[in-house]
N, C-alpha and C positions, 0 to 999 in steps of 0.2 A: 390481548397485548397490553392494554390499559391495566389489569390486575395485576401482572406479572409486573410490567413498570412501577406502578406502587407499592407493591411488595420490596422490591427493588434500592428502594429507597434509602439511602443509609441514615442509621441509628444517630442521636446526639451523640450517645457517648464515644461511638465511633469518632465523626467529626473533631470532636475536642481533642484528640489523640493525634491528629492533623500535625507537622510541624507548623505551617503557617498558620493553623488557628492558636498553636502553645504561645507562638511568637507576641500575638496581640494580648491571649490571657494576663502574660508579661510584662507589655508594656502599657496597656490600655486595663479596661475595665472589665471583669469576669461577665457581671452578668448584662455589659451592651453585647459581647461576644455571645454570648446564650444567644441572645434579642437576635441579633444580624445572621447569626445562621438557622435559626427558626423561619425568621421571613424566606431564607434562602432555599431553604426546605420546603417551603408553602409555595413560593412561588414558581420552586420544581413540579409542585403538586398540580399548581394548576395549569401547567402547560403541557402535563400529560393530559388532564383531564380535558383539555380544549383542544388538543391533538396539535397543540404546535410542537410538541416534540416528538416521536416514535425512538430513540433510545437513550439511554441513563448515562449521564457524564458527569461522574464526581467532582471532575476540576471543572465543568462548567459553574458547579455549585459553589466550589470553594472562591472560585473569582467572583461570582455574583457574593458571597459573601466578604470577600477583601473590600469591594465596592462598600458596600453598605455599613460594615466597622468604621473606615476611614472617614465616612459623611457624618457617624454617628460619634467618633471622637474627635470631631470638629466645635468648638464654640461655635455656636450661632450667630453671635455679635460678632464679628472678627474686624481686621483690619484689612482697606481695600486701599489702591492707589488711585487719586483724584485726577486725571489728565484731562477733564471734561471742559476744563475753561471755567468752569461756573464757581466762584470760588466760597461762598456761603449755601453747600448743596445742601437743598433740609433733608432729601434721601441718604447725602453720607455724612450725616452727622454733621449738618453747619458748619462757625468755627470749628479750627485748632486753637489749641491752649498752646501758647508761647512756653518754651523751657524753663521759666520761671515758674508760672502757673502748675507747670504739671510735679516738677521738684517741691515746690510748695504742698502738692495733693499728698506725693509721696511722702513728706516729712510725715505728716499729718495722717495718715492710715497707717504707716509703720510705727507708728509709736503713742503715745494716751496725749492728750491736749488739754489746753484751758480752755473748752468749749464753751461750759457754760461755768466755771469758775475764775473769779475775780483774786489774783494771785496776788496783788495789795495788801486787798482786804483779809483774804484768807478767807473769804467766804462764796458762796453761790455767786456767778453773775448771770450775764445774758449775752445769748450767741448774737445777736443783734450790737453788738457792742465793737467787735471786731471791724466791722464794717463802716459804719456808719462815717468815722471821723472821717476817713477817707472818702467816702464818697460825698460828703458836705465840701470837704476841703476844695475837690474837684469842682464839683458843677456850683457850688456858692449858694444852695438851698440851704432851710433851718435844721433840717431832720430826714432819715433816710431809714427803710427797714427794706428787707430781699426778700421775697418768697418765690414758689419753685418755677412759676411761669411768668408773661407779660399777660395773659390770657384769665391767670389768677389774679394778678396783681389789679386787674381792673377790674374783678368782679369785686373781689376784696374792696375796693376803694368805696365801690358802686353801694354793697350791703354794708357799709357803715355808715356814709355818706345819705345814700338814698332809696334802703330802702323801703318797699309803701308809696315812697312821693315816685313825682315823673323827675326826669333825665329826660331834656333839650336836646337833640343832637339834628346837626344838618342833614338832610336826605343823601346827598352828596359821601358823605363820611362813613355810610356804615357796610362798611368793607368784609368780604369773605379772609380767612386769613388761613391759614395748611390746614389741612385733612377736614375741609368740606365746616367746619368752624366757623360761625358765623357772630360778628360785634351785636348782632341785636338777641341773638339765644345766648348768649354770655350774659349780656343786660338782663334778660330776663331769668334764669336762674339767681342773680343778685336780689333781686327782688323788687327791682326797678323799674318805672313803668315807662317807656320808650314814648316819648312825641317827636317825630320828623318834622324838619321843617324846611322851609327852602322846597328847591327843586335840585335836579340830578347835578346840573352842571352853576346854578348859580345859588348861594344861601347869602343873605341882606341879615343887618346887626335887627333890625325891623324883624327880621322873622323871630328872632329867641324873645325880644323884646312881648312881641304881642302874644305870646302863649306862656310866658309867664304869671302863674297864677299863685296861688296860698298853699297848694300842691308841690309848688316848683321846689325839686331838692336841690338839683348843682344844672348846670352847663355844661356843653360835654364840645371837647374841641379834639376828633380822631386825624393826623396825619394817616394820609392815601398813602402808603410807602409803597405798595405792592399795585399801586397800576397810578395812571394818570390822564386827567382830562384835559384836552387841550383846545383853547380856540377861545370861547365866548362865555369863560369862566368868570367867577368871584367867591369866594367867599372870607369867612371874617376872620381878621387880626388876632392874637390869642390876646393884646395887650388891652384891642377894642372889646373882646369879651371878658376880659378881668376886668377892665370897670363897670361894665352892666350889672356881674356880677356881685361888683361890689359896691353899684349903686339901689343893688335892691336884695343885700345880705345873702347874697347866695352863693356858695364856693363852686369856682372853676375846676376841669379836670381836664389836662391835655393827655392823650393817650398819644404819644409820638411813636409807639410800632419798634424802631430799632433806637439804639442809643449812643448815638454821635457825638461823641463830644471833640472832636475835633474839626475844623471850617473846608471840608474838600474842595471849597472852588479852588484853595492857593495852591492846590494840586490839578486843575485842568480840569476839575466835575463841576456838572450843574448843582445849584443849589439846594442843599439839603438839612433842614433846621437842624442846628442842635441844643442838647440839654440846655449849653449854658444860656443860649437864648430865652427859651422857656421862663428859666429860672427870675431873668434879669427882667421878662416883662410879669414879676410878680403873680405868674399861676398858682395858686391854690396849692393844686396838687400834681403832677407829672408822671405817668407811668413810661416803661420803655425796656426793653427786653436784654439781658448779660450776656446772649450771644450777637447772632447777626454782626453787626458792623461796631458792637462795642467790642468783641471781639476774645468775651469769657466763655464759660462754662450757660447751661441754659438756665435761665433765670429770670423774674420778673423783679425789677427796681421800681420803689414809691418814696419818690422824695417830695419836699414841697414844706408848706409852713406848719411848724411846729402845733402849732391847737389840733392841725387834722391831723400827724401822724401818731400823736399821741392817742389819740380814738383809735383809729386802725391799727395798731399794736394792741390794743385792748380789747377787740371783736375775738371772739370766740374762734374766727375760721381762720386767725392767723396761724395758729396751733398745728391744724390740719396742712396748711398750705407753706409748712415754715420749711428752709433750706437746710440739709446736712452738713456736714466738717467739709465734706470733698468739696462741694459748692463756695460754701464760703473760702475756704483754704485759693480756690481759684481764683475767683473774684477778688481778692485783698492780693495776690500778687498780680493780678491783672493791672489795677487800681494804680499800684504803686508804679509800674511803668507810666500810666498819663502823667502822673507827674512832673514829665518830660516830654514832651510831644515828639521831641527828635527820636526818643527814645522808645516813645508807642510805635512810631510810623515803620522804627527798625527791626524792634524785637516781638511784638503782636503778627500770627503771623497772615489774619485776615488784612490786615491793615498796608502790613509787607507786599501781598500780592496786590493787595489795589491798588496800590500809590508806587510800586518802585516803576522805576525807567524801564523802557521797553528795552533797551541795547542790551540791560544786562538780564534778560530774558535771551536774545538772539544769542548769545556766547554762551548761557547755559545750554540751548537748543544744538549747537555744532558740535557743543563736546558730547553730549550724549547719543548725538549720532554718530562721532569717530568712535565711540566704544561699540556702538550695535554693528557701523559695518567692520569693524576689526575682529568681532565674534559672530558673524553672521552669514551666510551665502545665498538663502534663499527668500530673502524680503531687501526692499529696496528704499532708502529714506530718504528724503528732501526735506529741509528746513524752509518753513516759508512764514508770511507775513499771515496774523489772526486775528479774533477780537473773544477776549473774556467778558463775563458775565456778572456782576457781583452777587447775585441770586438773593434766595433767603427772603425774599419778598421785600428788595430793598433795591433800590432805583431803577426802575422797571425798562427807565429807557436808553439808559447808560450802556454803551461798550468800551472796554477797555482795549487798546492795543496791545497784543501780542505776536508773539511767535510760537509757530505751531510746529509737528514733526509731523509728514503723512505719509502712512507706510502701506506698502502694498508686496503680495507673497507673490511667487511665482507657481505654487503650489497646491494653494487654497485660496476661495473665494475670501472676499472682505470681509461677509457677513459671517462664514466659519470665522474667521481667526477674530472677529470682535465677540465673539460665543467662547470659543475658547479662552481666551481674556479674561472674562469673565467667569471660568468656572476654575479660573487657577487657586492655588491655594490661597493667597494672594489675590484678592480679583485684581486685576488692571481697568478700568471705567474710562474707557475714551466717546469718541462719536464718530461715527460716519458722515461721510459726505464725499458725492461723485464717485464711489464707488470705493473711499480710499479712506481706510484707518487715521484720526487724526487725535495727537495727543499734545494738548496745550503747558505749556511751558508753566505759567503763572499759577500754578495748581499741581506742579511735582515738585519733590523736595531736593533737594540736592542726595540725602542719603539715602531715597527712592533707586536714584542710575543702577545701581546694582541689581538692586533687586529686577526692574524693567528688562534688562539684559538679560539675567538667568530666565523671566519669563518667554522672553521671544526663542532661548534657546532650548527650552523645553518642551515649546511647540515645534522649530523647527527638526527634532529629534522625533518627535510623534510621527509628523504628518510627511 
């Protein structure tokens, strides 16, 4: 039986003679089409061979190969919709780029730029150029350069700055930060030699003081963004460690994690330093990252006083570690919205979802429930009171109030229809809880509704 089934088996060239395989050849890729119905064919092969099948079905082949084209002419990157509350997801891509931002990209990859040419002069410049005035203008530092991370940006600082000698840092400070990345194996690829001091929950101006040696390269002051200690804490001033360090020649370095330059208490949040502070108690140097809660493209930003960014422009790994057109092209209309804070808080749109009013979260929530129950008969919605997240490893013990949708099917279980969600073309990314689909307001976009809608009706048509 198993011979005979194998034999059985139809030919490629058969196959390709298929109308639904001519259909893909057509509109997709000839040889992912080859690809998807070889595996379709093998995996006919080995279901005889295993005895999970006893007879031959061409359209079960041709459908296990319809399956496998349409995964295979899928970008992998794709675009998903964020309902999860958490609004800086470092799973889906952190930041959004504000409309300006992203028209800005687009100008700039449709057509050739003054990258790296000085159109004055008529001669060479530098992509560092673009940048800079504005980010000075902003946070009131001497000098600024970008490169591709915050993660770089402090290694960078560290191997020009320090490395060979030791790096001071509080025991307290030296934080795990995404994907299992750790501030003292950063430090130590720099070439820096790590001294802890302090203990976990209290570091004294006494501690950097007394291990200061002939060794000592910089000071190292890391904001905790991504967790926080609470109770019987201390530790030092960035103003009180710029004078240590400038009472015994040695350059400070605040790593502050996200980059804030707007004041969120006058928005209802606890306190969370930003740049311009930094800047105004005279640090050295400042690193801090273009997405998260500055709310660009991903990027590490080193501003700080002009003697040290001119060294670090001049290290050899800035080369390696330097930003493209798209990057910068983001960043410089990011920039130029702070110019206006009324104007960041409106059109940035991490900034948008932290800071707008809950009410106009509840009216976006009711209207996109009169569209679901006006297309919909077998799931059920309720608008209720939630709390968003601002993620991204940035104020760890912050909720925001919102408004949430939780839906529930008459049909399928929770956990089916948060599956299928997820594997729409489209994912939809909500969260469970109490048995019931829940999709936060402060994290869908308004030109999202539609799309949301035709998802739930394409499951309801399935299932």
């Amino acid at each position: 039986m198993k011979k005979e089934l194998l034999k059985a088996l139809p030919k490629m060239d058969y196959l390709l003679k298929e109308e639904n395989v001519i259909k893909y050849i057509e509109t997709t890729n000839r040889t992912l089409v080859v690809e998807a119905l070889r595996e379709a064919i093998d995996t006919c092969r080995e279901n005889i061979l295993t005895d999970k099948i006893d007879e031959l079905n061409i359209q079960e082949i041709l459908r296990d190969f319809e399956k496998r084209i349409k995964l295979k002419s899928k970008n992998h990157l794709r675009r998903v919709i964020n309902a999860s509350g958490i609004i800086v997801h470092t799973n889906l891509g952190r930041s959004l780029l504000s409309k300006e931002a992203a028209e800005n990209v687009m100008s700039v990859i449709r057509n050739y730029s003054n990258l790296e040419y000085d159109i004055e002069e008529g001669k060479r410049g530098s992509r560092y150029s673009h940048l800079e005035y504005l980010i000075t203008k902003i946070t009131g530092a001497e000098a600024a350069l970008v490169v591709n991370n915050n993660a770089a940006a402090v290694m960078l600082v560290l191997n020009t700055l320090c490395n060979g000698k030791e790096a001071i840092v509080s025991r307290g400070q030296l934080v795990e930060i995404g994907g299992s990345f750790r501030v003292p194996d950063v430090m130590k690829f720099s070439g820096a030699v790590l001294v802890e001091v302090g203990t976990t929950n209290k570091t004294h101006l006494y501690d950097y003081e007394d291990n200061i040696n002939e060794n000592t390269g910089v000071l190292m002051k890391i904001h905790t963004s991504n967790y926080k200690i609470l109770g019987f804490t201390e530790e030092v001033d960035g103003e009180e460690l710029q004078k240590l360090g400038e009472k015994h020649n040695i350059p400070v370095i605040e790593d502050l994690g996200s980059g804030v330059l707007i004041d969120f208490r006058k928005y209802g949040f606890i306190y969370e330093p930003t740049v311009q502070e930094s800047v105004n108690k005279k640090i050295d140097v400042i690193t801090f990252s273009g997405d998260k809660m500055f709310g660009g493209p991903q990027a590490g930003i080193i501003i700080g006083k002009k003697k040290y960014i001119d060294k670090i422009k001049k290290n050899q790994l800035t080369r390696a570690l330097r930003v493209g057109k798209m990057t910068i092209a983001a960043i410089e209309a990011t920039l130029r919205l702070y110019l206006s804070e009324e104007e960041a808080v409106e059109k940035i749109p991490t900034l948008y979802m932290m800071l707008s009013d809950k009410e106009i979260h509840k009216k976006r929530a009711q209207k996109l429930v009169r569209r679901l129950r006006n297309n919909l008969n077998s799931f059920s919605f309720k608008v209720d009171t939630g709390y968003a997240k601002v993620g991204g490893g940035s104020l760890p013990t912050e909720t925001i109030p919102s408004y949430v949708i939780k839906v529930k099917s008459n049909n399928i279980s929770t956990s089916r229809m948060e599956k299928l969600m997820r594997e729409n073309d489209v994912a939809l990314i909500g969260r469970v809880n109490n048995d019931e689909f829940i999709m936060d307001l402060r994290t869908i976009l308004d030109e999202e509704f539609d799309t949301i809608v035709d998802i739930f009706k394409l499951i309801e048509e399935r299932e």
